[in-house]
N, C-alpha and C positions, 0 to 999 in steps of 0.2 A: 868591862863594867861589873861592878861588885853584885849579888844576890838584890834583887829589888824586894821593898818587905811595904808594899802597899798601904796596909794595913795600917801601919803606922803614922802614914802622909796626912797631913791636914789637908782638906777640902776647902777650894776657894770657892767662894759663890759669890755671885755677878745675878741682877735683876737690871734687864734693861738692856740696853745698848753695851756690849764690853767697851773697856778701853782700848787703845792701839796696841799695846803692849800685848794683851792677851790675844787680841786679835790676829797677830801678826806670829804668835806663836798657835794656833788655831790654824792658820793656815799653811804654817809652816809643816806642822804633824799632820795635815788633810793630802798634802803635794806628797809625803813621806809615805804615807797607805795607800795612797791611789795608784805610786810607781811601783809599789810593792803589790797590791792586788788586784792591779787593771782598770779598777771601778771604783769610785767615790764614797767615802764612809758615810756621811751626810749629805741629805738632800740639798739642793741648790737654794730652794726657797730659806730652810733655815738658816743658811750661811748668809741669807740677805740681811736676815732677822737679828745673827747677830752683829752684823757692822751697823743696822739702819737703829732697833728695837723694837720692832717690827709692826705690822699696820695697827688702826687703832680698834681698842678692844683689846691686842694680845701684849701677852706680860712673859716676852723670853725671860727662862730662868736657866743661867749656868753654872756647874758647878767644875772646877777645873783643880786637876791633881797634878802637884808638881813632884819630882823626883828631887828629893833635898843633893847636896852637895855630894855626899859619903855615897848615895846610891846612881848617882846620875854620872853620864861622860866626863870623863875627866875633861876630852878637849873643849865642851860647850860649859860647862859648871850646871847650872838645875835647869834639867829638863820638864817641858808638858809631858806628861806620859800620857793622859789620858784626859776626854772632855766629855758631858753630858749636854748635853740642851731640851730642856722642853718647852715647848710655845705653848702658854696657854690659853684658852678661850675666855671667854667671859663667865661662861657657862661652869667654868671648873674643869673641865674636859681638856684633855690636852696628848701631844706627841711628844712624846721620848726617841734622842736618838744619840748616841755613844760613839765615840771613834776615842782607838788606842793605838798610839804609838810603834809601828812595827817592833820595834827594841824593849818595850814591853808589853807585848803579850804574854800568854798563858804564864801571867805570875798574880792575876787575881785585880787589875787596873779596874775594870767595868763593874767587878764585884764591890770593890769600893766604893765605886761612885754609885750603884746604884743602892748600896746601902745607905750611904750618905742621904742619896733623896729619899729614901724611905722615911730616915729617921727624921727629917725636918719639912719637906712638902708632906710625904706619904705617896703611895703608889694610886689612891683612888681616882677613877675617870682617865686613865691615861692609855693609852697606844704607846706602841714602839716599834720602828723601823728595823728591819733588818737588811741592810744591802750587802745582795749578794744570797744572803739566808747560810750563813757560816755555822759549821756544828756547834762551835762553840756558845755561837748566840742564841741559839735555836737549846742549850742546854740550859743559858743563863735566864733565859726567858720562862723556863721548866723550873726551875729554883723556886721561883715568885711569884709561881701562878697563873704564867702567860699563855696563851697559846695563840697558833695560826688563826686568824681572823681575814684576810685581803691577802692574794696575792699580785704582783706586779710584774709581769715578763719583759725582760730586754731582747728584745729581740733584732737581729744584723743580716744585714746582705753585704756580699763582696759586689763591685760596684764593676768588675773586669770583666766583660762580655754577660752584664745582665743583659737580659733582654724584656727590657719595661714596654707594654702597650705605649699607644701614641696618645699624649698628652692632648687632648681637641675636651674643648672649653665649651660648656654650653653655649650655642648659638646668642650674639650679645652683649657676651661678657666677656672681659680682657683684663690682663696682669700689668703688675707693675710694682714697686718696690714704696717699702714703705719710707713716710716722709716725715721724720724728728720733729717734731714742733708743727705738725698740720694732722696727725692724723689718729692722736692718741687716744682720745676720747669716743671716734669710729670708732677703732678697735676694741676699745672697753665693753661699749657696750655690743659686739657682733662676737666677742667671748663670751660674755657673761651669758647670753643668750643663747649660744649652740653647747659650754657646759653645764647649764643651771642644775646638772642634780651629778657635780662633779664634786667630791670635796676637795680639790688645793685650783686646779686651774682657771672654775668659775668662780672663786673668790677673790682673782686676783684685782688688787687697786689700782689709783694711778702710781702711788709711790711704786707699790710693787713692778709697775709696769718701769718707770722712770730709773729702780735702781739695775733691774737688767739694762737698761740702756746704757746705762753707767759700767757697765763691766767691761774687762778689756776683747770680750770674743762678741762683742753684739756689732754686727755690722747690718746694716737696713736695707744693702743690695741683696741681701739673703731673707730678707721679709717681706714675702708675694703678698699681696693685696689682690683679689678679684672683685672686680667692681661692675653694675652694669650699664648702659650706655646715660644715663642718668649721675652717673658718678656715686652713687646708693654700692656703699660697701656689704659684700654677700659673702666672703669668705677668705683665710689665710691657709698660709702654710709659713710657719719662721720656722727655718733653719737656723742651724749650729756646727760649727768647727771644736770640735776638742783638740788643741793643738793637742804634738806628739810630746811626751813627757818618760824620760827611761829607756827603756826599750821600747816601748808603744807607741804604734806611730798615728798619726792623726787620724779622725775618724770623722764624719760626718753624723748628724743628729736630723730625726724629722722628729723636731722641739714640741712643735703644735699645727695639728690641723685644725681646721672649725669653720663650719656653714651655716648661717644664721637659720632659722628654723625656714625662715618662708623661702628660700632657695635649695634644702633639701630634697632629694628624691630626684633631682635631675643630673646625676652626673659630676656633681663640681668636685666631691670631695675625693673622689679617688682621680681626677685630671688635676687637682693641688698637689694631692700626693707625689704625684709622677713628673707634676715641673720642679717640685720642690727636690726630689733624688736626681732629676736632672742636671739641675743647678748644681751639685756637689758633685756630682759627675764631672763635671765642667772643671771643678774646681780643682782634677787631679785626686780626689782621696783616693783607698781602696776599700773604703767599706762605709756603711751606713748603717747606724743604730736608732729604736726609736723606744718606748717604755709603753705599753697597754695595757691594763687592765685583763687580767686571765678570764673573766666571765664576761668581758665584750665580746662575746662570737664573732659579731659580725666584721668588727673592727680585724681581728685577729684570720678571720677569714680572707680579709680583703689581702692585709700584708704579707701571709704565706703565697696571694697567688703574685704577688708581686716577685717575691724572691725569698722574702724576710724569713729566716728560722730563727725557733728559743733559741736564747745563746744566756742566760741565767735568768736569775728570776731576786726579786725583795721582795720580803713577806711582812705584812705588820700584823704585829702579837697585840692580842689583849687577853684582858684578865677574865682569867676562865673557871678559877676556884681561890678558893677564900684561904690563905697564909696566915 
């Protein structure tokens, strides 16, 4: 591959919904950085955002750098080298998030695009993801004024002779697997209600909820429902499979826990916890990963005594001084 010269690439930008095309090269360079750095360059929700155009209120905006002919693989002809997305609110407020092509990095990809937004959104009211928290990002972010604002730990257990407490359910209440088309709107509203002062998971809708069922790793025997003898839904745990990709081999996710407020304080949410790692125990993986909030103590307390150690961390930057 010839000297890539960024710099000079025109900027695609897409409002709304991409097309297939870009879509499908979007997810072709997401599948390319993930097997190259373990871990996902964008979050899940925006990847919803940009196949769906995401819930109503928000106005995804992409902006997509192709590598012309002269600089791009000879075997593919122009490549995506790099993509921006930010979703944003009503408010003007919005999330920034970047993923570059492992074959082009450190040759200036992120810097173009986020120049691009500068010059034609502007950088005001925005956040930015970093997964992983990569030097680079963490420099690029420094460029324009960003800094540390949240951070997000991944945190994993090996799953080969854990040894998890006994999964016992508050006296009354019982599992069971969630049911496609009976039990959506339960669950809407026993999220919305155990994350009300969350920003991405208490927000989520039904589309939202509808286009993860539409993905190809959402299975519903992996979506516990605790209900009490009343059939009155009290709390979840949905897991997830990350199939194996490269050399990475598959991995378990506790996606989401959550106990409606008035079932609280008796035990449910750490016996979710531990039927949900069961379950993927079951399932042969060798490990379990989950994503928390670094200033949840409590949260964070519960899953080191389980097993769970940091194992990385995303940081989102905001704007901390004036460029």
């Amino acid at each position: 591959m010839t000297p890539a010269h960024p710099e000079k690439w025109p900027v695609h930008t897409e409002r709304g919904a991409v097309d297939q095309q870009l879509l499908k090269d979007c997810r072709n360079l997401l599948a390319a950085a993930e097997e190259s750095d373990g871990n996902p360059s964008i979050s899940e929700q925006t990847l919803v955002t940009l196949r769906t155009g995401g819930s109503a209120g928000q106005s995804p905006l992409t902006l997509a750098l192709y590598a012309p002919d002269e600089d791009s693989d000879p075997a593919t002809g122009q490549d995506l080298a790099g993509f921006a997305v930010v979703v944003e609110e009503p408010d003007g407020t919005g999330v920034l998030e970047i993923a570059v092509h492992p074959s082009y990095r450190n040759q200036g990809v992120a810097d173009r695009l986020v120049g691009a937004l500068k010059g034609s959104r502007g950088l005001e009211g925005l956040k930015a993801w970093s997964h992983g928290n990569h030097e680079a990002a963490a420099d690029l972010a420094a460029r324009y004024g960003f800094g540390p604002v949240r951070e997000l730990w991944k945190m994993r257990m090996t799953t080969a002779g854990a040894d998890l407490p006994g999964a016992v359910l508050p006296e009354g209440v019982s599992l069971r697997a969630f049911v496609p088309g009976q039990d959506e709107d339960a669950w809407l509203a026993v999220n919305r209600a155990a994350f009300a002062h969350h920003p991405e998971q208490g927000s989520l809708t039904r589309a939202d909820l509808e286009a993860r069922m539409a993905e190809d790793w959402f299975d519903p025997s992996g979506f516990l429902l605790a209900e009490d003898g009343q059939s009155r839904l009290l709390g979840f745990h949905w897991t997830k499979v990350h199939p194996k990709h490269g050399p990475h081999p598959a991995i378990g996710e506790v996606y989401a826990v959550g106990v409606a407020p008035e079932a609280q304080g008796i035990g449910l949410g750490k016996a979710l916890t531990v039927a949900g790692i069961r379950y993927l125990q079951d399932l042969g993986l060798h490990a379990v990963m989950l994503y928390t909030d670094a200033e949840n103590t409590a949260a964070v307390a519960l899953y080191r005594s389980l097993g769970f150690t940091r194992w990385d961390m995303d940081v989102m930057y905001g704007q901390v001084a004036t460029v």
